[in-house]
C-alpha positions in Angstrom: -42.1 19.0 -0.4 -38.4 18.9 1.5 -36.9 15.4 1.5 -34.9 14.7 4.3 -30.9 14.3 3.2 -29.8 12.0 5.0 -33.1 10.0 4.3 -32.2 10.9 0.2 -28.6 9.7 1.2 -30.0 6.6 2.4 -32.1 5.4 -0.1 -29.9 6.1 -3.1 -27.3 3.9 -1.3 -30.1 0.9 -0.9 -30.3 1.2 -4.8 -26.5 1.6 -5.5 -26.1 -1.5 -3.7 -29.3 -3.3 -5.2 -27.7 -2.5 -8.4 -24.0 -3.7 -7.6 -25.4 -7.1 -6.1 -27.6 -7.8 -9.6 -24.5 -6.9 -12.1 -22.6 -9.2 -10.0 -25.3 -11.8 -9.9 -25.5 -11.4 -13.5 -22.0 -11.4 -13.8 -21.5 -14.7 -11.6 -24.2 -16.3 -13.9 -22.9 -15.4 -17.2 -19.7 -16.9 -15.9 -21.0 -19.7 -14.7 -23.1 -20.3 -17.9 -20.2 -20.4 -19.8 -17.8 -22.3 -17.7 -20.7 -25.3 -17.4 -21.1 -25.3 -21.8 -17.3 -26.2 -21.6 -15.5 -29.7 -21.1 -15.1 -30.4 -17.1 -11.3 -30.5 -17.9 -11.1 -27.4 -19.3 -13.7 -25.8 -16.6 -11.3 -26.8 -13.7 -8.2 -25.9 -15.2 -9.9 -22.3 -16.1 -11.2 -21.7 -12.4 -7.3 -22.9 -11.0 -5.6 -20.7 -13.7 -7.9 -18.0 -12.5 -7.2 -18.4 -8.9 -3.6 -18.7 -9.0 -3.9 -14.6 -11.4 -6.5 -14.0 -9.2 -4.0 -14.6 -5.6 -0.9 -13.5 -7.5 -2.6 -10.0 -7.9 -4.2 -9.7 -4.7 -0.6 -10.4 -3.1 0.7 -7.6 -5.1 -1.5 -5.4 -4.3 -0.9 -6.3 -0.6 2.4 -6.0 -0.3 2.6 -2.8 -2.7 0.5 -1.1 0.2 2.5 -2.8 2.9 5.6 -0.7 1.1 3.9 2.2 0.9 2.7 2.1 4.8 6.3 1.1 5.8 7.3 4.4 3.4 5.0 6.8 4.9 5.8 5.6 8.2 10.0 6.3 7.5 9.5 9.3 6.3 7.1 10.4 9.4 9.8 9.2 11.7 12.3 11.4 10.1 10.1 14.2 10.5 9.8 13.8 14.0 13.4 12.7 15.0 14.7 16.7 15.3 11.6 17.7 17.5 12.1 14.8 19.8 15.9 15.4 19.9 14.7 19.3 20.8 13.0 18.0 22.9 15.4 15.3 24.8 17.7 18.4 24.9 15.5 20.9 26.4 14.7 18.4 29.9 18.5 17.7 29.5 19.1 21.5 29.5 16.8 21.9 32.4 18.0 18.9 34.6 21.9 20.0 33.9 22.0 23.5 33.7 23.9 24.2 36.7 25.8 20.8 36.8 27.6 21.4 33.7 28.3 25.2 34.1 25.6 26.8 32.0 22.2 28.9 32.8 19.1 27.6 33.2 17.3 28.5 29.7 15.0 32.0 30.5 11.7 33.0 30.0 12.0 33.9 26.4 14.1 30.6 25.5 11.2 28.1 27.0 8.6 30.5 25.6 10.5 30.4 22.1 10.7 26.5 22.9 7.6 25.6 23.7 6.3 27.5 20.4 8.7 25.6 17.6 7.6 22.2 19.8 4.3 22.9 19.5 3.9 23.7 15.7 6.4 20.6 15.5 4.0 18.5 17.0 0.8 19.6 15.6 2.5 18.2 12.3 4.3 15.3 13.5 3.2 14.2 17.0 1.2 11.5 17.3 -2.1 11.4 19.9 -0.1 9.8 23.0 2.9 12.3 22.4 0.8 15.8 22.1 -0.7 14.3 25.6 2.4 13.8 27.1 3.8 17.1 25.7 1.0 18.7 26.5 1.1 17.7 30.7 5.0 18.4 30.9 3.8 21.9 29.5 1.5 22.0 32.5 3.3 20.6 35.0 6.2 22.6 34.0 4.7 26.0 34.6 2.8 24.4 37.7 6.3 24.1 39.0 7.4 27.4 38.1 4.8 29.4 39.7 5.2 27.1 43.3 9.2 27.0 43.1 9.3 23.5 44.6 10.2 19.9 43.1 7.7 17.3 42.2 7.6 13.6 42.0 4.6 14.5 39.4 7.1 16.2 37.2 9.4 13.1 37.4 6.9 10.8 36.3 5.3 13.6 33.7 9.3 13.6 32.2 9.2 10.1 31.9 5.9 9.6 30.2 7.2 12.3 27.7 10.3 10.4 27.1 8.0 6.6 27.4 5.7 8.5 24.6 8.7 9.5 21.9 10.0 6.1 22.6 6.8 4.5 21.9 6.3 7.5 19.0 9.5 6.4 17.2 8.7 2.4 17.5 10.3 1.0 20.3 8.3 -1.4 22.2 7.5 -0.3 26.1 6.2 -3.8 27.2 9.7 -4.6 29.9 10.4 -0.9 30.9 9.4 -0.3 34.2 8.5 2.9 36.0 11.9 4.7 37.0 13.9 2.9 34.7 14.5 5.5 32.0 15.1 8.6 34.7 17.7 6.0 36.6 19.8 7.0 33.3 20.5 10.4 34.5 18.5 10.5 38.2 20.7 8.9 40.9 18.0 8.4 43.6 14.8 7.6 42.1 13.5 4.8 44.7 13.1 1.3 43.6 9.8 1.6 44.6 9.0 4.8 42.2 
């Protein structure tokens, strides 16, 4: 005869948790047995001395993993500082090119790029910013094969830059639409 697993699963967690709730029911009693055969006085000051441990410790454990999250969380941004920067350069690159003197990046640079971005982010990036990456990429070579400009890329540029903002901890709650691209865009329409 086959048992089911998850059916096996099932029923030794009903008895792993029917045997956690009677130790602590026997626990609770044995406490409370003892703590009503001492004086009242005593009693009370036992139960405050044992909430004020009992607090103190829980509030160190607390913050102790609110250090470690803030940590982890430094150390990830450091990570992903360079592959944003790369990445802030490369649209700079693009958008500049020929304003500044210098050639548009070729085939092999965007395709060497796009690679060392990619394994960057698979590490580093979080959800919202692979997206983002991830429909510049797109729209990117959508633009290449049709030669011609595109709001769409405009606004695909700036959700890539909203998403590293966002990626990095900056709140996005007053930037509007167009804002960030006014930076280095001189006629993105108010209306954008």
């Amino acid at each position: 005869m086959k048992i089911n697993n998850t059916k096996y699963q099932k029923y030794v967690g009903i008895l792993l948790l029917c045997i956690i709730v009677w130790g602590c029911y026997l626990l609770i009693s044995k406490i409370w047995t003892i703590l009503s055969s001492v004086d009242p006085n005593l009693g009370a000051g036992l139960i405050v001395a044992s909430a004020t441990i009992l607090v103190s410790v829980l509030s160190l454990i607390f913050s102790k993993k609110q250090e470690q999250k803030v940590e982890i969380e430094s150390q990830l941004r450091e990570k992903k500082i360079p592959t944003y920067e790369g990445i802030i350069n490369f649209i700079f690159r693009i958008t500049f090119a020929e304003k500044v003197g210098k050639k548009q990046p070729t085939e092999k640079e965007m395709i060497q790029f796009f690679t060392d971005t990619t394994r960057d982010l698979v590490v580093w990036g979080s959800h919202d910013m692979i997206r983002a990456f991830t429909k510049f990429r797109e729209e990117l070579a959508r633009l290449s094969n049709n030669n011609n400009e595109s709001s769409e890329m405009l606004i695909c540029v700036e959700n890539l830059l909203i998403a590293i903002r966002i990626d990095l901890g900056h709140k996005h709650k007053r930037i509007k639409r167009g804002e960030i691209l006014r930076l280095y865009v001189n006629d993105i329409p108010d209306n954008f």
